[in-house]
C-alpha positions, 0 to 999 in steps of 0.5 A: 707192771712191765717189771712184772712181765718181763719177770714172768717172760725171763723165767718162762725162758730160764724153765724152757732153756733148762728143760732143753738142757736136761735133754742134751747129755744123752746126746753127747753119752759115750764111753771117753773117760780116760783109764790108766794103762801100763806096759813092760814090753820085751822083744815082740811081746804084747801087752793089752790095757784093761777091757772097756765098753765100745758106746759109739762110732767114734775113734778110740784114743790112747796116750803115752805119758812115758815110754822109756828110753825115747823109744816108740811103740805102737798100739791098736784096738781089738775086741775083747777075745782079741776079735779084729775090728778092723783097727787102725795101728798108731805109734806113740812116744813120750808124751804122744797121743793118737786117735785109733780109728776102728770099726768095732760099734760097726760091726758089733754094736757095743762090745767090749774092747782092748787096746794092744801094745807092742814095740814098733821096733826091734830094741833090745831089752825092756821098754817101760811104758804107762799112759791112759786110753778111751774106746770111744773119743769125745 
């Protein structure tokens, strides 16, 4: 009989901690997943990365798996017609990351956005460079 109770008890409790689970991914829902970037970049020339939805308030992340030569260049976000979200600029190196601080879920709500590229010196030739990027960070 008490083997029978804390049965019933044990699954009670299995259904209720389900149940609440269910519940918990919307919580936690935003646009994170990583998307592949790649740049060629001559003197001051920018390169953008493919459009993405702004879902949060949260910073954007981007990440240089290579940039040739050793060299560093720098990136920030901005709206999808190049709108000013008020972006922090971030540098990046080979095998660097950084989170991008912006405002554009603040002042947009969910929005379409873009990181930018560009080199962060002035180097002479061209600079090949590829990585992955989030709008929003987890």
């Amino acid at each position: 009989m008490l083997l029978k109770n804390l049965k019933k008890k044990g699954m009670a409790v299995a259904l209720a901690l389900a149940a609440s689970l269910s519940f918990a991914p919307a919580a936690f829902a935003n646009n994170h997943a990583d998307t592949g970037w790649s740049a060629y970049l001559s003197s001051w020339q920018t390169s953008d990365t493919p459009n993405r939805q702004k879902q949060d308030a949260s910073s954007g992340y981007i990440k240089a798996t290579s940039v040739s030569n050793g060299r560093t260049i720098c990136s920030w976000m901005l709206g999808y017609s190049n709108e000013d979200v008020n972006s922090a600029t971030v540098n990046l190196k080979s095998g660097q990351y950084q989170y991008v601080h912006n405002y554009a879920y603040q002042k947009f709500g969910r929005k379409q956005v873009h990181m930018r590229l560009q080199h962060a010196y002035a180097y002479s030739g061209t600079t090949q460079a590829y990585g992955v990027w989030s709008p929003d960070s987890a």
